[in-house]
N, C-alpha and C positions, 0 to 999 in steps of 0.2 A: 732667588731659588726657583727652577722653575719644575713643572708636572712630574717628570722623569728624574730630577734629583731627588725628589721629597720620597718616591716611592725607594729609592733605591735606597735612602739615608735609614728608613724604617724598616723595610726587610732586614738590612746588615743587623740593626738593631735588635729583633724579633732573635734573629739566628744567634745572636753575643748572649742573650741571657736565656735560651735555650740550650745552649750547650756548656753556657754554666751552671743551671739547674740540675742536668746529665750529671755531671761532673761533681757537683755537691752531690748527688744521692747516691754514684757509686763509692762514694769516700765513706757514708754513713754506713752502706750496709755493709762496707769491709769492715770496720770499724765495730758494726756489729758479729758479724763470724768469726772475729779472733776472739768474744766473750762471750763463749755456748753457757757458761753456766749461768750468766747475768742476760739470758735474751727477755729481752721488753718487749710489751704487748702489742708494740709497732713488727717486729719482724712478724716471717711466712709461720712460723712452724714454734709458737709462742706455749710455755709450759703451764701458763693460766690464761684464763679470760677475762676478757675485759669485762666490766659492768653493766654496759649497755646488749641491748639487745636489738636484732630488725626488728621485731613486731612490738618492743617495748614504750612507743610512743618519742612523741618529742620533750619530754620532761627530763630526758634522761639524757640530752643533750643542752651543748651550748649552742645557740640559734642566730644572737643578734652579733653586729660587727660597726665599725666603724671605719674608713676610707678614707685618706687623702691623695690630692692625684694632683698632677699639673703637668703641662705639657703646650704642645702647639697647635694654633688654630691658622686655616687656613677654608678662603672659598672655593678651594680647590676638593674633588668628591671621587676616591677610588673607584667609585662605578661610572666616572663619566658624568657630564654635564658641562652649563656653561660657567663662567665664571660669573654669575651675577650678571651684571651689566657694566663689566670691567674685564679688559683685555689681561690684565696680571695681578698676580696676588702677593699679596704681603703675609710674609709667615710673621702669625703673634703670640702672646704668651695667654695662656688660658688657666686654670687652675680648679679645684671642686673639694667638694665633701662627700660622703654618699655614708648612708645609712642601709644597713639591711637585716630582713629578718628571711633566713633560711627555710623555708615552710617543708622542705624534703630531699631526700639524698641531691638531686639535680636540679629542684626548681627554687628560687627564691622571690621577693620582693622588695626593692630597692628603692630609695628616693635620691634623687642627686640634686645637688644645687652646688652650681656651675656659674663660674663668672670671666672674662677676658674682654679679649679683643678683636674682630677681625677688621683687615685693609686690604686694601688693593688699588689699582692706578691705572691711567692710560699711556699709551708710550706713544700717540701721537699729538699729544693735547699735555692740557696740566690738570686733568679732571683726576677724583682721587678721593676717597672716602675711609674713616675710621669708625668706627660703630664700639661702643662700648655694650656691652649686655651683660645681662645676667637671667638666670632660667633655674627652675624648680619644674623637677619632670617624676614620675612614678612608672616605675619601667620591670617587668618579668626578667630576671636573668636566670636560665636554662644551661647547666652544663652538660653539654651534646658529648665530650669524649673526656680520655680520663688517661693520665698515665702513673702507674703503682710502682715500675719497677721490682716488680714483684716483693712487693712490700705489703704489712699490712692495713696501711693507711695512703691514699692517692697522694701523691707528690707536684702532678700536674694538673689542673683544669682548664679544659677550652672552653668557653663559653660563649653565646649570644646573647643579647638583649634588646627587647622593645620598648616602648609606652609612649605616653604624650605629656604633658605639662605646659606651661606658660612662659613665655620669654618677652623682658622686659628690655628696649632698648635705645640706642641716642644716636644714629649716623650723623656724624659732622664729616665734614671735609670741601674741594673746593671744584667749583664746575669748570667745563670745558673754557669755556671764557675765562675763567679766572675767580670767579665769583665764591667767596667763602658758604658755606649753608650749616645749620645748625640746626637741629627739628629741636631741642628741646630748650634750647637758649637762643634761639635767632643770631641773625650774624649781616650784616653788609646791607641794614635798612629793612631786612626784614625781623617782624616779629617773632620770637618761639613760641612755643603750645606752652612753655612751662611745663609739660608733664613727659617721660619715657613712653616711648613707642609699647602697645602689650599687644603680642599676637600666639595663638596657640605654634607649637611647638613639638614635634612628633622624633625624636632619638631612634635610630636604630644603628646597632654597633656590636661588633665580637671583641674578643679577648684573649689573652691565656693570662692563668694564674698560677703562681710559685706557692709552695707552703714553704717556707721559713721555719716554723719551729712552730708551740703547739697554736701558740694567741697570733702569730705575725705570719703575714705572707704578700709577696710582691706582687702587683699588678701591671700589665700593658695593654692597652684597649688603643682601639678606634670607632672613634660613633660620628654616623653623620648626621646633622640636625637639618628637619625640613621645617621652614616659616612658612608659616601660613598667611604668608603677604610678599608683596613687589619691593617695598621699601626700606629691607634692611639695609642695601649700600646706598639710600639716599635718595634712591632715585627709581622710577619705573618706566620699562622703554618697550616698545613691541609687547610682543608674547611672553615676555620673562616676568609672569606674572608673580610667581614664586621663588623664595632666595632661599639661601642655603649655604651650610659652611660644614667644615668639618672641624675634629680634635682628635690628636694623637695624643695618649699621654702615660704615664708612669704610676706609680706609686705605693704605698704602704695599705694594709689593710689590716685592722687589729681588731680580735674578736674576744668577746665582751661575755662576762659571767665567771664563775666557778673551773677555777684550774682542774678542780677534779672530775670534769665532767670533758667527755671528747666533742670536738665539733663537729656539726652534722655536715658540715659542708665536705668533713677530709675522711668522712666514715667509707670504709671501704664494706658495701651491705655482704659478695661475696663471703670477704675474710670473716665477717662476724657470722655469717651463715653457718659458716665450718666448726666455728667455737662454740655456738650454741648444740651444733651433733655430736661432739665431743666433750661438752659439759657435764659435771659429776654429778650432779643431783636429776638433771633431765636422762641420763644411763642410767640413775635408779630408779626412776619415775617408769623407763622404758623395759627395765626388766625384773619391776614388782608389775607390772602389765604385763607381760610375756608369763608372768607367772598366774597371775588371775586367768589369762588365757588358755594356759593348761588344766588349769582348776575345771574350767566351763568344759572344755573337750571332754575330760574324762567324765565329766558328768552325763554329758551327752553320751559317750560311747556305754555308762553302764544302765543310762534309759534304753538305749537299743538295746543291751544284750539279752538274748531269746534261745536257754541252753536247751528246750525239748522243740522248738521251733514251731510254736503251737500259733503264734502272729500275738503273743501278750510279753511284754518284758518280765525280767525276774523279776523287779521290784513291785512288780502288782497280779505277778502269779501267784494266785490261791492253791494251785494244784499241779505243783511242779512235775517233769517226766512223766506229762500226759503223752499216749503212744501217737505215733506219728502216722499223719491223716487224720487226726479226729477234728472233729468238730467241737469248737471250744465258745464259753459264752465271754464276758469280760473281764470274768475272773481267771481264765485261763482253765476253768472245768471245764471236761465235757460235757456236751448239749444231748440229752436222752430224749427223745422227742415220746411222751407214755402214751400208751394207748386210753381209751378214754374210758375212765371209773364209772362203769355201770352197776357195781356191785352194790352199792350202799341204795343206790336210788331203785333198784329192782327188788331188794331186800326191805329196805325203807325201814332199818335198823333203829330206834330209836336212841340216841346218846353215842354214835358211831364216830370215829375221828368225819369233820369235813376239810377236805383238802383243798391247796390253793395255786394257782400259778405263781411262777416266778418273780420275786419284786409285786404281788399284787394284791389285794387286800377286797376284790369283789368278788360273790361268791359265785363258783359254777352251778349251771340249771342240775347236774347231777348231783350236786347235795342237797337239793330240793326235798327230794322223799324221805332223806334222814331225818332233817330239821323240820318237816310236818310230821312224822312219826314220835320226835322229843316233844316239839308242841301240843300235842295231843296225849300224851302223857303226865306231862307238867299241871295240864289244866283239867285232866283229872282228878290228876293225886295231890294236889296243891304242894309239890314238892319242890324243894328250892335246889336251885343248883352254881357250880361256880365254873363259869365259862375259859379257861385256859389257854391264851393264844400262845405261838410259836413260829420260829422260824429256821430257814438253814442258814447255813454258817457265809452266804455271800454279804460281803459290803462290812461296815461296820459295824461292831455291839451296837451302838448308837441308834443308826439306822434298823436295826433289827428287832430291838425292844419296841422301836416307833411302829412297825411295819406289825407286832406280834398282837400289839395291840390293838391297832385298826381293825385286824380280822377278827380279835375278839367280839370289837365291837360290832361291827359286820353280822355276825351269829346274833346276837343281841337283839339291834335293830329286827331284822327279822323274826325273832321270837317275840316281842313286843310287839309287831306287828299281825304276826297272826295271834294275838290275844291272853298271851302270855303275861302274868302282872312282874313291870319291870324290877320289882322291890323283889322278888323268888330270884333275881339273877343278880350274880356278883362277875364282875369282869377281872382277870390277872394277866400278865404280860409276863413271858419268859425270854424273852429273845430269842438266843439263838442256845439256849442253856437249854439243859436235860433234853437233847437231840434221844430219837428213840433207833436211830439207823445211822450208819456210816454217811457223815456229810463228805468222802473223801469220792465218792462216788454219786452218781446221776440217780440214781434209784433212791439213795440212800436222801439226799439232798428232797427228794420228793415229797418222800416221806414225813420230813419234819416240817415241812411248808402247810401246818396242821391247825385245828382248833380242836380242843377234847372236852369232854363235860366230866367235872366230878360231883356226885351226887351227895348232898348233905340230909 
């Protein structure tokens, strides 16, 4: 058989179980649209989903497989080369096992261990070599394209595959003279090694792959194997420092685990895409989310809403349908900017309200003259009195009892300081309670921002 038969015997071949592959799938999926009400999780447009998920890991599939293949070897190389160091070749029988484990939709990792024969001959002479081997390789196999027939599990896989391993082997045969040779048993006076030839071993080889049904699927490859030596036909001549053979071959592939789990190698990641958007429990997930998401907007929209347009939202206006243009503080009242209380301190009133800024509990230099007028009073008349804070109605009770208090204390300290005995003063906190003016108002709000004496 010579270069040009062998390609042409294996294309017819490639084309015969490619268009019975066709031909099986469109059988199935007719097969499937005459029973719409029985359609299985293999068809397009399936009425439940399957188990697995893309992002659900590999637990959720079947991964590992098992291989048997056999077919034909030959030193003959579809990319070209020479034939070893032999004008023809003997097509021989080859055969294998391979193991794999699927690590992802398209990549795997396989081991093969591979056994046959290759030969070939001279056609001027009676030179002529047989090589027996065998080889353990670890090799990536990558499936590059894919055909579904629009189904929802792939039907077709093309694939490549690399790696290296070791090859183990024994070229006998007979030299141009006549001379029989034997590397691992000797022959015609000379000695053997007693041992197989071992040189590394480097596979590189495509494929296409059939599914079958859900555990089985057919195999057709071609790999060529490069030696990493001169002497796998026996012999080493010139420049043909490195040999080489090829395999064509066939076979079954049968995938290993839990029928009820799908193979990752036939998962179609699209189609499961589609069934996870259409899944019932992930639609509810997605529109009790859509509903938190209205929840959050409307919350937002009634943080903004601002019905007197003062720059404060309703929910923290104090003083709603304030007129428009005013000047507003954080509460949403207006801001009365007062003129400055000279009355008390020109007067120097003794036991006079002393007033306070906003939010502030230090005392202004013009209640100076009230509170040296009480103090000099006090430590006259040795009379005791009970100190009264107060506030307006901004911010919290909380904050406001705290705030009515401090300035209590504030009058206090100062009376103590100018010589006042601190046992004659008692301190009390009102808050924002018995206001003596409208807190609804700037003025009024003033007003009760106070400290009062009652006299005992």
């Amino acid at each position: 058989m010579n270069y040009s038969t062998l390609r042409k015997s294996v294309a017819l071949s490639v084309a015969s179980v490619l268009v019975a592959g066709v031909v099986s799938a469109q059988t199935d999926s007719a097969a499937t649209a005459t029973t719409t009400t029985k359609m299985s999780s293999d068809t397009t447009m399936s009425s439940t989903t399957t188990n697995a998920k893309v992002f659900g890991g590999r637990g959720q599939y079947r991964t590992w497989s098992i291989g048997l293949n056999a077919g034909v070897t030959s030193p003959t190389m579809a990319t070209g080369g020479s034939l070893n160091d032999y004008q023809n070749n003997k097509v021989q029988l080859g055969y294998g096992i391979s193991f794999r484990d699927q690590l992802g939709h398209n990549f795997g990792l396989q081991l093969d261990v591979r056994g046959g024969k290759v030969a070939g001959d001279n056609t001027v002479n009676q030179a002529s070599y047989s090589t027996r081997f065998y080889q353990a390789t670890l090799s990536g196999v990558v499936n590059v394209a894919t055909i579904d027939f629009i189904r929802r599990k792939n039907s077709v896989n093309f694939f490549l595959n690399a790696g290296a391993g070791l090859a183990m082997y024994n070229p006998t045969g007979t030299l141009a003279n006549g001379t029989p040779f034997d590397f691992k048993n000797g022959a015609a006076g000379n000695a053997g090694t007693g041992k197989w030839v071992k040189e590394y071993v480097i596979p590189v080889g495509a494929g296409v792959k059939f599914r079958l049904s859900e555990a089985v699927a057919l195999n057709l490859g071609y790999t060529q194997n490069f030696i990493d030596g001169g002497n796998f036909d026996g012999r080493t001549t010139g420049n043909n420092k490195k040999d080489h053979y090829s395999y064509g071959y066939g076979g079954l592939e049968f995938t290993l685990g839990s029928s009820s789990k799908p193979s990752l190698e036939w998962v179609n990641p699209v189609a499961m895409m589609y069934d996870e958007l259409y899944d019932a429990a992930l639609r509810q997930e997605v529109e009790a989310l859509k509903g938190r998401v209205t929840n959050v907007e409307n919350a937002v929209n009634d943080l903004k809403k601002d019905s007197d347009g003062d720059g404060v939202s309703d929910q923290f206006d104090k003083c709603p349908n304030t007129p428009a243009g005013s000047v507003v503080d954080g509460s949403g009242c207006v801001i009365v900017f007062p003129k400055a209380d000279t009355t008390a301190a020109a007067a120097g009133t003794p036991y006079s309200n002393i007033q306070f800024e906003f939010d502030s509990s230090v005392l202004r230099t013009s209640a100076y003259p009230a509170l040296d007028a009480t103090s000099a009073d006090l430590r006259s008349s040795g009379k005791s009195v009970e100190i009264d804070g107060y506030a307006s109605s901004e911010g919290t009770a909380a904050h406001n009892m705290a705030l009515s208090r401090d300035r209590a204390n504030s009058v206090k300290t100062y009376l103590v300081n100018s010589g006042v005995s601190a046992s004659k003063l008692k301190v009390k906190a009102f808050g924002e309670t018995h206001p003596i003016a409208d807190n609804s108002t700037e003025e009024g709000r003033i007003a009760n921002r106070r400290v009062s004496f009652k006299q005992k």
